[in-house]
C-alpha positions in Angstrom: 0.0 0.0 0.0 0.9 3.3 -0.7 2.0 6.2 1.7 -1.1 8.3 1.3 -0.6 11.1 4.5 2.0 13.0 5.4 1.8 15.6 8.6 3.7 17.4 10.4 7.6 18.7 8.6 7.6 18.3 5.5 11.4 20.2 4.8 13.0 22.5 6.9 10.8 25.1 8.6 7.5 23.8 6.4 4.8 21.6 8.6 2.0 20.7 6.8 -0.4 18.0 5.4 -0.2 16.8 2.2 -2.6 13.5 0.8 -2.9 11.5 -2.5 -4.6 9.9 -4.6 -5.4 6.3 -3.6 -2.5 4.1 -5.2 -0.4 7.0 -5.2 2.5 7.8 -3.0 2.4 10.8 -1.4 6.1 11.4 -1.3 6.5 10.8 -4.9 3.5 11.5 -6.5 2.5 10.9 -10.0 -1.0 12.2 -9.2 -2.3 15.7 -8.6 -2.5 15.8 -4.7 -5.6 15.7 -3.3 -4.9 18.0 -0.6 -1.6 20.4 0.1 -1.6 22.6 2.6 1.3 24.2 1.4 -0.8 25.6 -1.5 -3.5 27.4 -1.7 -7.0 25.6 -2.7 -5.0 22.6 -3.7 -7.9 19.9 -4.7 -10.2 21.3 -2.6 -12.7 23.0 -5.7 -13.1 19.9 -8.0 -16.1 21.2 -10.2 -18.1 23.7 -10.4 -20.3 25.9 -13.3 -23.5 27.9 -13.6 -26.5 28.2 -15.1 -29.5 30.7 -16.2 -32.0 28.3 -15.6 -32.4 24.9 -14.7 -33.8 21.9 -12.3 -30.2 19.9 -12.6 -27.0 19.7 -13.2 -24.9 16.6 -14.4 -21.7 18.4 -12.7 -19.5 15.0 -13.0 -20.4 14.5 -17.2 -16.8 16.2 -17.5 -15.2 15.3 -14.5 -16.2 12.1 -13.2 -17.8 10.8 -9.7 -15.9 10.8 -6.8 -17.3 7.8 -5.2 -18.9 10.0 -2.4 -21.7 12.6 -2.3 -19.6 16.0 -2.4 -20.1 19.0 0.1 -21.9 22.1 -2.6 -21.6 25.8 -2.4 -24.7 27.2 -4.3 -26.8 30.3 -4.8 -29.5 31.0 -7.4 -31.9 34.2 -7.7 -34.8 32.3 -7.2 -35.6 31.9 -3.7 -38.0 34.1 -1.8 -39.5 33.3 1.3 -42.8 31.2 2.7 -44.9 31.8 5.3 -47.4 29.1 6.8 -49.8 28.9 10.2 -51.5 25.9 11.0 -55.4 26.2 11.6 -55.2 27.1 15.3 -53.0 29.6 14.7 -50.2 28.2 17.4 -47.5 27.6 15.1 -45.9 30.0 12.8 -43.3 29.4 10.2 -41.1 32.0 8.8 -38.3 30.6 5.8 -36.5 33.4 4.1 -34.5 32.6 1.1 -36.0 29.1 1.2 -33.3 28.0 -1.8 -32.3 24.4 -1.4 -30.3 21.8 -3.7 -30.1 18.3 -3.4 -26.5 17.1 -4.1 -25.3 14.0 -5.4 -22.8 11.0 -7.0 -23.3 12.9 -10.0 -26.3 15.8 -10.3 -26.9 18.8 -8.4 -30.7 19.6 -8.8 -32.6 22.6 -7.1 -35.6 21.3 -4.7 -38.3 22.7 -3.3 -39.2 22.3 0.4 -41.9 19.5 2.2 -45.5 20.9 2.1 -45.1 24.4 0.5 -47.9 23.8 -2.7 -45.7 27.2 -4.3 -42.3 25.1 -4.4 -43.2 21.2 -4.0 -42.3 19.0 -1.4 -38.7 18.3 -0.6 -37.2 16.1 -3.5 -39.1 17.9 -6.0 -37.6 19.8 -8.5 -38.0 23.6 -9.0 -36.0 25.7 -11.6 -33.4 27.9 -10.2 -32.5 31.1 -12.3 -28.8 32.1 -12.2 -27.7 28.4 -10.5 -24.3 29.1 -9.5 -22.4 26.3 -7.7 -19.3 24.9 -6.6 -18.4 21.2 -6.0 -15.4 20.9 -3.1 -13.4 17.5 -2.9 -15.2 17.2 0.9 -17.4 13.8 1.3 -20.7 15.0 2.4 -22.7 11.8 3.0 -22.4 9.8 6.5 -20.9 6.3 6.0 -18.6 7.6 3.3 -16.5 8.9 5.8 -14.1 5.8 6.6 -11.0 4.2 6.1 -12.8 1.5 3.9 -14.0 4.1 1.2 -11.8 7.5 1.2 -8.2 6.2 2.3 -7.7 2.9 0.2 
């Protein structure tokens, strides 16, 4: 198996943490390194793009998967706000730029939230206007997490 972390010195006066690619060595590496501290944003922003209006993305159709749902950065122009009360009147909700996306293996998609007739319930697409979003080399997705599927 490949040495895949380093931490701590790295040369004379630099401490740091540098990792690679699985099956690559990270103190020869053949392979971009996943993450260097000693540069800025190394493999941290992996895709990312925009669009004027849409309900999906297909971010990985250039890139490929990364075999984990990725942490997103997105904004769009299309988000407003809801207001609901239930019949009573004892419960108030206030959401204020209610914009939410769904992220995963391979699509970002804009969703609308659970029991809102204006936007759909949660899962259902909406269109977004001005989707702009970023895809970061950060697993976002609990069980994905371990030794077994990052680090080998």
């Amino acid at each position: 198996m490949a040495n895949r972390i380093l931490l701590g010195k790295l040369a004379t006066g630099v401490y740091g943490l540098k990792v690679s690619q699985a099956g690559d060595n990270v103190l020869s590496p053949a392979e971009p390194l996943i993450f260097d501290s000693t540069s800025a944003r190394s493999g941290m922003t992996y895709a990312g793009g925009n669009a004027s209006s849409t309900t999906g993305i297909n971010w990985s159709s250039t890139k490929g998967t990364l075999g984990y749902i990725p942490v997103a950065i997105s904004m769009d122009d299309k988000k407003g706000s809801v207001e609901t009360s239930n019949q009573s009147g004892d419960e108030y909700e206030y959401q204020e730029r209610r914009g939410m996306v769904e992220t995963t293996t391979t699509n970002i998609n804009p969703i609308g939230i659970s029991g809102h007739s204006s936007s759909g319930a949660a899962g259902d697409s909406r269109t977004a206007t001005n989707l702009k979003f970023i895809i970061l080399r950060i697993p976002c997705q609990y069980g994905k997490m371990n030794d077994a599927s990052l680090w080998s």
